[in-house]
C-alpha positions as CSV (number, residue, x, y, z in Angstrom):
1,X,4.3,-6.4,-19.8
2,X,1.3,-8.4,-19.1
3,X,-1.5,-9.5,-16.8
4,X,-1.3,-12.0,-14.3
5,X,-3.7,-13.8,-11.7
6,X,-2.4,-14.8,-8.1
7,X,-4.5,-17.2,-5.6
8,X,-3.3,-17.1,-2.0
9,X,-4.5,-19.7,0.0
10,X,-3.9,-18.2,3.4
11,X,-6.6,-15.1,2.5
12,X,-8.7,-16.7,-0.3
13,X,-8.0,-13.6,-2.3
14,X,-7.0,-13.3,-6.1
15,X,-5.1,-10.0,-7.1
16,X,-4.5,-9.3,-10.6
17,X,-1.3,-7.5,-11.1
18,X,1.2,-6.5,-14.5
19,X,5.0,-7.7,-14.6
20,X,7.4,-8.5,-17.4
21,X,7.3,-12.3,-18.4
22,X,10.9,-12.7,-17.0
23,X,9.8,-11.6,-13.5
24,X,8.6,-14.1,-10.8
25,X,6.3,-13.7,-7.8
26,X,6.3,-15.9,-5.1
27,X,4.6,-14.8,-2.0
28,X,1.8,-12.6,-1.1
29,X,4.6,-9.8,0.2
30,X,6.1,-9.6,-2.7
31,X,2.2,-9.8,-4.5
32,X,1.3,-6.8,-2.2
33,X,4.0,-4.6,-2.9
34,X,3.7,-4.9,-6.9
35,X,0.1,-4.6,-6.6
36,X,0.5,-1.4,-4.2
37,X,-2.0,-3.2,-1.8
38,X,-1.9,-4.1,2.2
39,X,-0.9,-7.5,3.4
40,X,-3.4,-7.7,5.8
41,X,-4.2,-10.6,8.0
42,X,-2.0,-12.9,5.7
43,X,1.6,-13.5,6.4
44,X,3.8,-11.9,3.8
45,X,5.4,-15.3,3.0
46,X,2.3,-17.2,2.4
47,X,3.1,-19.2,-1.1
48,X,1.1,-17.6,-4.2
49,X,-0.5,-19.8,-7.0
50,X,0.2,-18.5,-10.6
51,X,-3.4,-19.1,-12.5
52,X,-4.1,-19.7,-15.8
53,X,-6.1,-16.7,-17.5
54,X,-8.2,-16.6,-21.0
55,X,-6.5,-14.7,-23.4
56,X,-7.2,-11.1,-23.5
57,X,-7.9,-9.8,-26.8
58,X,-5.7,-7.9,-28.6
59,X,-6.9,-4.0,-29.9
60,X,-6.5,-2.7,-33.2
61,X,-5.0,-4.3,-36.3
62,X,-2.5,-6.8,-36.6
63,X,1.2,-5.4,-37.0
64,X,1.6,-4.0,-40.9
65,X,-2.0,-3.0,-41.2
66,X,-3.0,0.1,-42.0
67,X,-5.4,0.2,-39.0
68,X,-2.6,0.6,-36.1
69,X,-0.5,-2.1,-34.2
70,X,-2.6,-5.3,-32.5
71,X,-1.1,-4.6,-28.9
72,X,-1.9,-1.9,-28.3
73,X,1.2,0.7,-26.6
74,X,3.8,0.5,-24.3
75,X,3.9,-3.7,-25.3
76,X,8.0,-2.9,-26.3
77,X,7.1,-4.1,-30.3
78,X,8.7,-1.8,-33.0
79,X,4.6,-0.5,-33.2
80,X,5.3,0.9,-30.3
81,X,4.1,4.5,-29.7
C-alpha cells in the first residue's frame, strides 16, 4: 500500500490517506470513509484531485543486504516480515 494526497475543491482541504495502487478514489465520500474522517460541510460527491507527492524515502537496506529490506513491512515484497 501507499500514500496518497487528495485536494477537494468544495472544502479547500487535503487529506492524506493509504490504498493499494489498483484502488481509485473519486469523491470526498468515498475520501472520508477510507480516511475514517467526517464529510462535513462538503457534499459527499464533490470530485477529488489526485496530487503528485515527493517520494518518500525508503528505510533500511535495499533488498539482499544484510542490513534488512528497503520498504520497510507489510509492503507485500518477499522481505516481508
Amino acid at each position: 500500500m501507499a500514500l496518497y494526497d487528495y485536494y477537494c475543491e468544495a472544502n479547500d482541504r487535503t487529506v492524506e490517506v493509504r490504498h493499494g495502487m489498483s484502488d481509485s478514489v473519486k469523491t470526498w465520500g468515498e475520501l472520508c470513509e477510507l480516511a475514517g474522517i467526517e464529510t462535513g460541510n462538503a457534499p459527499a460527491d464533490a470530485p477529488l484531485r489526485k496530487l503528485m507527492g515527493a517520494p518518500v524515502p525508503m528505510t533500511g537496506g535495499s533488498p539482499g543486504s544484510d542490513s534488512g529490506p528497503a520498504c520497510g513491512t507489510s509492503c507485500g515484497c518477499p522481505y516481508d516480515a
